[in-house]
PAKOLTOR-146444 format. One record per residue (C-alpha): residue in three letters; x, y, z. Coordinates in steps of 0.5 Angstrom, whole numbers, padded with zeros to 4 digits, always signed. Layout:
REM PAKOLTOR-146444
ALAXYZ...
END
This chain:
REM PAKOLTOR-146444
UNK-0030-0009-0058UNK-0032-0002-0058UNK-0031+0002-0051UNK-0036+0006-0049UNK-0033+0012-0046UNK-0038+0016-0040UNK-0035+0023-0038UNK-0038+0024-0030UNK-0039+0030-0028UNK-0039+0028-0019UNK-0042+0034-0015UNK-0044+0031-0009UNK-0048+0037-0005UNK-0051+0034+0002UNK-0053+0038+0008UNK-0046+0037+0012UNK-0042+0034+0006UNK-0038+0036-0001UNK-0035+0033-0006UNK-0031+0036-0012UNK-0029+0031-0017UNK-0030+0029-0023UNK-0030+0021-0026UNK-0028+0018-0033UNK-0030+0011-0033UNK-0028+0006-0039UNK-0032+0000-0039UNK-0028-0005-0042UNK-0033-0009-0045UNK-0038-0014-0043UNK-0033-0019-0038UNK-0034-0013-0033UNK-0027-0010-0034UNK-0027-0003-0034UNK-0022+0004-0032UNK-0024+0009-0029UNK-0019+0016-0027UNK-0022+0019-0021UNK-0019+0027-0020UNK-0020+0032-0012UNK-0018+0038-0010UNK-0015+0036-0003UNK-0016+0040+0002UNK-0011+0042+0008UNK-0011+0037+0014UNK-0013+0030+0015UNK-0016+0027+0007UNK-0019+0021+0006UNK-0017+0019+0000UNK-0016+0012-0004UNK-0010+0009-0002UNK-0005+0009-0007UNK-0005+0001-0007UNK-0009-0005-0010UNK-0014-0002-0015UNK-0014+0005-0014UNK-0006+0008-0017UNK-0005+0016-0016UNK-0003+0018-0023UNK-0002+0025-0022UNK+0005+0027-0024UNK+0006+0031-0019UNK+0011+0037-0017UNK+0017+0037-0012UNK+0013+0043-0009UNK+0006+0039-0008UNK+0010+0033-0006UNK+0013+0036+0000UNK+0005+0038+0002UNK+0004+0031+0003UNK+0006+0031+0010UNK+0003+0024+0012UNK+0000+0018+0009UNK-0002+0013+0013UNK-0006+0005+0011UNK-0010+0002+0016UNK-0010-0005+0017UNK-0016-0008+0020UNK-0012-0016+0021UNK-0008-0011+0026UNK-0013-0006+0028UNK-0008+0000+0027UNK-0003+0005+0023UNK+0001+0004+0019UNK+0005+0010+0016UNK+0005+0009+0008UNK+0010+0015+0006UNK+0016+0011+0004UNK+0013+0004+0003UNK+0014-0001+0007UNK+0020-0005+0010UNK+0021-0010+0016UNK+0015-0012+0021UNK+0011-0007+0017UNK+0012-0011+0010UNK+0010-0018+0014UNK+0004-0014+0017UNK+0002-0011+0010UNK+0002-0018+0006UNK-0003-0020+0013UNK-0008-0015+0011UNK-0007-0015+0003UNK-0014-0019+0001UNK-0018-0014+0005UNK-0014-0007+0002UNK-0015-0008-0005UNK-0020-0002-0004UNK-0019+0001+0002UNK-0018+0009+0003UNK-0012+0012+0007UNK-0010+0018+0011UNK-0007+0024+0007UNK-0004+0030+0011UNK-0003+0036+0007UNK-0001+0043+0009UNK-0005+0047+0002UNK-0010+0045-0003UNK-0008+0042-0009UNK-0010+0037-0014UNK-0009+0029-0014UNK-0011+0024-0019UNK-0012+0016-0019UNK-0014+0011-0024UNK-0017+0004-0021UNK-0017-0002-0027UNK-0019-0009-0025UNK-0024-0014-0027UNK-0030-0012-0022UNK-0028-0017-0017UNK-0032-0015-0009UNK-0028-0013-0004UNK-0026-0017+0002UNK-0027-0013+0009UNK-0025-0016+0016UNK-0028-0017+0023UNK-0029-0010+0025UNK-0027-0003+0022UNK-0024-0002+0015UNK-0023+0003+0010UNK-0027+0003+0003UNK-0026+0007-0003UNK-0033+0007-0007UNK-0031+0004-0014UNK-0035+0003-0020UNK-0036-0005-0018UNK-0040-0002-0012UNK-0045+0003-0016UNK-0051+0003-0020UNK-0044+0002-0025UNK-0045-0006-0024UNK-0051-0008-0028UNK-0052-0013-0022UNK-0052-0007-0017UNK-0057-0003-0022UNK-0061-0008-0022UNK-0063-0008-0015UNK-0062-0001-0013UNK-0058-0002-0007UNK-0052-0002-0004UNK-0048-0010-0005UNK-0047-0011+0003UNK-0047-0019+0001UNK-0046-0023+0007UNK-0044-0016+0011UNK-0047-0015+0018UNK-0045-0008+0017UNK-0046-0004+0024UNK-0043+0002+0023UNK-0041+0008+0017UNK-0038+0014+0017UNK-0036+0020+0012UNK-0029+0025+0014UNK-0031+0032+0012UNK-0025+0035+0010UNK-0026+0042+0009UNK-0028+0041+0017UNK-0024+0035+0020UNK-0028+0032+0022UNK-0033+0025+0022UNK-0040+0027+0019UNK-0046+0023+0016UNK-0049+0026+0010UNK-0054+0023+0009UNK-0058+0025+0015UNK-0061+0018+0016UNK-0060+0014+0022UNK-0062+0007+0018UNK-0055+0005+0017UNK-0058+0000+0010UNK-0061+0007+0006UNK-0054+0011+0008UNK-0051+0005+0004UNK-0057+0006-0002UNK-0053+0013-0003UNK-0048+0010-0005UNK-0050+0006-0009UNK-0050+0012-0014UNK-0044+0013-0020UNK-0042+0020-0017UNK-0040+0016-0011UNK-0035+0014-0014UNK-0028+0015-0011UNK-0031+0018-0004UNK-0028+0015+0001UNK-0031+0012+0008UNK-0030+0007+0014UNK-0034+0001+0015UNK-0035-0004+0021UNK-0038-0011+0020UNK-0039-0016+0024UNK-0036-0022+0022UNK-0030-0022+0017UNK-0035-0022+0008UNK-0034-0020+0003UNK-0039-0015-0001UNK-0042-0017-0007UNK-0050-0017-0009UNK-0054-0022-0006UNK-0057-0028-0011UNK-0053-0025-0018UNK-0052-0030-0023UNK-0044-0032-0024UNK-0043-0033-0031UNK-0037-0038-0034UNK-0031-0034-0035UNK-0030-0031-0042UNK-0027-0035-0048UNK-0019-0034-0048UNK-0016-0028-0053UNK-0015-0028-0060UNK-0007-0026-0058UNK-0007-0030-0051UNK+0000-0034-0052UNK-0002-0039-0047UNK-0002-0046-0049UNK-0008-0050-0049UNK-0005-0055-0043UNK-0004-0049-0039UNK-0011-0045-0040UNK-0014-0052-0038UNK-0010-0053-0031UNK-0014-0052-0025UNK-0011-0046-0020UNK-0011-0052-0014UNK-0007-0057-0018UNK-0002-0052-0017UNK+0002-0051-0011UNK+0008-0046-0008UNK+0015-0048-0009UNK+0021-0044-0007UNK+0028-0047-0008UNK+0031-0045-0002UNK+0026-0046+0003UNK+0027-0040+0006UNK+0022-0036+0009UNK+0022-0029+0015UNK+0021-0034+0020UNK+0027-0038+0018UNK+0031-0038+0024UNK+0037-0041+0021UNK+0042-0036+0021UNK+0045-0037+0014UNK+0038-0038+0011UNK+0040-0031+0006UNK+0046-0034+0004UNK+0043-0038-0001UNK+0040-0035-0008UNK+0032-0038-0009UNK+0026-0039-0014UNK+0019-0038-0012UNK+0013-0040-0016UNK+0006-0039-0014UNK+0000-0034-0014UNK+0002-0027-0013UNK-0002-0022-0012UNK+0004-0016-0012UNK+0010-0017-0015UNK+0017-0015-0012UNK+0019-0011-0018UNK+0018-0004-0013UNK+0011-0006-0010UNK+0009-0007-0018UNK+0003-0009-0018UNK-0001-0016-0022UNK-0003-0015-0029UNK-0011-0011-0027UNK-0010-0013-0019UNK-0011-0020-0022UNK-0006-0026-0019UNK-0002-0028-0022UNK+0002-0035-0023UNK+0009-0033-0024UNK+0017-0035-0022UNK+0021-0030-0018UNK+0028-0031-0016UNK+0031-0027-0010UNK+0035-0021-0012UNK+0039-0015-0009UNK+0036-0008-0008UNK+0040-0004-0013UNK+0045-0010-0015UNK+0050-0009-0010UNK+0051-0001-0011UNK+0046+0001-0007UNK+0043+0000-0001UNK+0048-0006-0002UNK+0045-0010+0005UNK+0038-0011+0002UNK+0036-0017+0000UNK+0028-0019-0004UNK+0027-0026+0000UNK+0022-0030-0004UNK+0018-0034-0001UNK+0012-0039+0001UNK+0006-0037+0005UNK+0002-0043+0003UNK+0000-0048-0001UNK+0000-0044-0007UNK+0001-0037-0005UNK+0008-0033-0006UNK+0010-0027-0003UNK+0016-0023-0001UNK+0020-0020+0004UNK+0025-0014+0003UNK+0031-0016+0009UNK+0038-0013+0011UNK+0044-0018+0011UNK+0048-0019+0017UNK+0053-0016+0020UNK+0060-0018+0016UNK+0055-0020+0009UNK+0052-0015+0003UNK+0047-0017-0003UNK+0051-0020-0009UNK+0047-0024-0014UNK+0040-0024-0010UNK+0044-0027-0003UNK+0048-0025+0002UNK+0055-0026+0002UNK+0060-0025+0007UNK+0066-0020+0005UNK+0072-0017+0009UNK+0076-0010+0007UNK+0077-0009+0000UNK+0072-0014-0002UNK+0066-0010+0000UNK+0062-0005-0003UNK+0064+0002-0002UNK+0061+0006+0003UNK+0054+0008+0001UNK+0048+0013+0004UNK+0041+0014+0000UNK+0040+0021+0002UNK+0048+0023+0002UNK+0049+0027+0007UNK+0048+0028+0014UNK+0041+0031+0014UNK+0036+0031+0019UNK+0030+0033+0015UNK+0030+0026+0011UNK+0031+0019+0013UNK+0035+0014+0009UNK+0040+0007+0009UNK+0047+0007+0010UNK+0052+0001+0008UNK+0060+0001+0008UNK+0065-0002+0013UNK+0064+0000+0021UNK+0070+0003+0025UNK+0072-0005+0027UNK+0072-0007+0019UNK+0066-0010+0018UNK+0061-0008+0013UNK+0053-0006+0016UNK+0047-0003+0014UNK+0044+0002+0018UNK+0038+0006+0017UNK+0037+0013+0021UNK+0033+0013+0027UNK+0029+0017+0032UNK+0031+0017+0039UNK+0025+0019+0045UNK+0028+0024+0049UNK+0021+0024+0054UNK+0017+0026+0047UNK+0010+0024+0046UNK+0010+0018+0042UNK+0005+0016+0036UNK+0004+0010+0030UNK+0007+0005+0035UNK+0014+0009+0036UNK+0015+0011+0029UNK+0013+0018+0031UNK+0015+0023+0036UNK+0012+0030+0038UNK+0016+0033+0042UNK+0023+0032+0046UNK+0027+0028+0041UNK+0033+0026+0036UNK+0035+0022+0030UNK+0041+0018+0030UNK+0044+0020+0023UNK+0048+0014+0019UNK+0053+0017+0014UNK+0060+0016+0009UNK+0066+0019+0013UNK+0072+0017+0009UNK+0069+0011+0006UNK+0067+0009+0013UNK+0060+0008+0017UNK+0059+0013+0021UNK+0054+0016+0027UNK+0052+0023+0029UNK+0046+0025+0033UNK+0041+0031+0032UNK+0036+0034+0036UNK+0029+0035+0032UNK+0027+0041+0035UNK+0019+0039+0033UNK+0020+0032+0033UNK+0022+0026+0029UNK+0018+0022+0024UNK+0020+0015+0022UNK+0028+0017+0022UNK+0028+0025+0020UNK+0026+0030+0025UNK+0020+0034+0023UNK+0018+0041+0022UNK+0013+0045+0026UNK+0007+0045+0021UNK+0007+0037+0021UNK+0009+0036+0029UNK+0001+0040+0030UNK-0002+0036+0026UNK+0000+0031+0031UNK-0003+0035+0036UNK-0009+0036+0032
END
């Protein structure tokens, strides 16, 4: 089918706001796909931008010397009501956390400190789908399914609320750092209609409903969903199995909650729906779920980060998911479980940042001083600091222990930040100020 190209040139002068962007959006014909690239200029300070996750992607190829501008990136999750430092990804607590909130991020905005302007790119490409929003506060980026973009949204002229009771929305105005309304207008609903325009696409905003909804245009008709591609190499019994006769299955029965302390020794296959795949926080084919099998497997094939295991396991009846875990003391990642191993059994020693370096954060796995194999990851230490993010980060009086090889052995030392400490490295001043902020 012929895809129809629109080039949207965004310029969005209001009296408080401005927005500098450009969209090109690709309607991928008449099952209500489309593509859309959304390009800003980012300006130094807080930036609220579309999280790099669910449908948006950033797709800049960016230069060492604009990445170090990036300081901060932060996701909020409405299920917790809090911050969750996104820089390096996600692992632990913060990883479970995230697979809590998933359905309510697949649009949302984050946070972005930056230290100079430069330009940054994203691409969203999904099925047109609404996005689901919680109780309470949630951060929303405007995509084309929210527009006047969306037949249905066009048709009615308004923003879709669906069954959102929305209560309060707010605009960030970077070039002033701080929250605006731009609009002018004290009626939430005609600040909302405003957006409803194509050139709020990507602009991004905090939303606060009453119960948990899901937007969408009150009394749009749902059509049947479109016959199968010509190359769809499904077979016909597949096509024809409804989702829920499909449950979750994981082989080794294993899951973060599991107290048994053997339950990683043991390799697993889990099959159900996913909504992100472990190969690196891959996303599924359009932001769809997926039905796939996925069997635990290793962080680098025991070569690096060598106690990390992918744990696949079931979340509900029909939903799988993942959690990336470090193996005991006395037992490394081989072939997707952990195994015990003893002196020369184990793997060599091994540091992901390869140095001991305060300025950046990594995992060290290799023997212990008393023979046995460990994974560390450098950490800070509050020496009477101020501490932000739940203790992630410290401003002010603070170390980090620094985990490296020393003669294929672990080894620690500590290093005072003279600024302060972010998530296992210390800070520089810039990034310690825009704390204070």
């Amino acid at each position: 089918m012929k895809k129809i190209i629109i080039l949207l040139g965004i310029m969005i002068l209001c009296s408080t706001l401005v927005l500098a962007a450009y969209t090109d959006y690709e309607n991928l014909g008449s099952s209500g796909d489309y593509k859309v690239t959304y390009t800003e200029v980012i300006n130094k300070g807080w930036n609220l931008l579309p999280a790099d996750y669910g449908a948006w992607s950033i797709t800049s190829e960016m230069s060492e010397a604009n990445i170090a501008k990036i300081k901060a990136y932060y996701m909020y999750f409405p299920v917790h009501k809090e911050y969750v430092l996104a820089l390096s990804g996600f692992s632990g607590q913060d990883l479970q956390k995230l697979q809590s909130n998933q359905n309510y991020l697949q649009s949302s905005a984050a946070w972005f400190y930056v230290t100079e302007p430069f330009t940054l790119s994203y691409v969203a490409e999904n099925g047109g789908g609404m996005p689901e929003l919680y109780k309470g506060w949630n951060f929303l980026t405007i995509g084309p399914e929210l527009t006047v973009l969306n037949k249905d949204v066009k048709n009615s002229n308004k923003f879709p609320t669906g069954d959102c009771e929305v209560q309060k929305m707010h605009f960030w105005d970077s070039s002033k750092q701080n929250w605006d309304n731009p609009f002018g207008s004290n009626n939430i609903q005609d600040n909302l209609d405003e957006l409803a325009d194509d050139d709020a696409v990507g602009a991004g905003i905090v939303i606060k409903v009453k119960e948990s909804c899901q937007l969408g245009v009150n009394g749009a008709t749902m059509g049947p969903p479109p016959l199968p591609d010509s190359d769809n190499t499904e077979t016909e019994a597949d096509t024809s199995t409804e989702s829920s006769e499909k449950t979750c299955t994981d082989t080794d029965d294993n899951g973060p909650y599991n107290d048994d302390p053997n339950r990683n020794k043991v390799k697993g296959t889990t099959t159900g729906y996913w909504k992100i795949l472990p190969n690196d926080y891959k996303k599924t084919k359009n932001g769809k779920v997926a039905y796939e099998s996925v069997t635990d497997y290793c962080l680098g094939e025991d070569e690096w980060q060598a106690g990390k295991l992918i744990e696949t396991y079931c979340a509900g009846n029909d939903v799988a998911t993942y959690i990336v875990t470090s193996c005991s003391d006395g037992t490394y990642c081989k072939k997707g479980a952990c195994t015990s191993c003893s002196g020369n059994s184990c793997p060599d020693c091994y540091d992901s940042d390869d140095s001991i370096e305060e300025f950046s954060s990594g995992t060290t796995t290799g023997l212990s001083q008393n023979n046995i194999f460990i994974t560390r990851s450098d950490e800070c230490i509050n020496l009477g600091g101020t501490e932000f993010a739940n203790g992630q980060v410290i401003v002010g009086s603070s170390a980090v222990t620094e985990y490296s090889c020393n003669n294929e052995v672990v080894g620690a030392s500590q290093i005072t930040c003279e600024f302060g400490c972010n998530s296992g490295r210390c800070m520089d001043e810039d990034e310690t100020n825009s704390w204070l902020s």
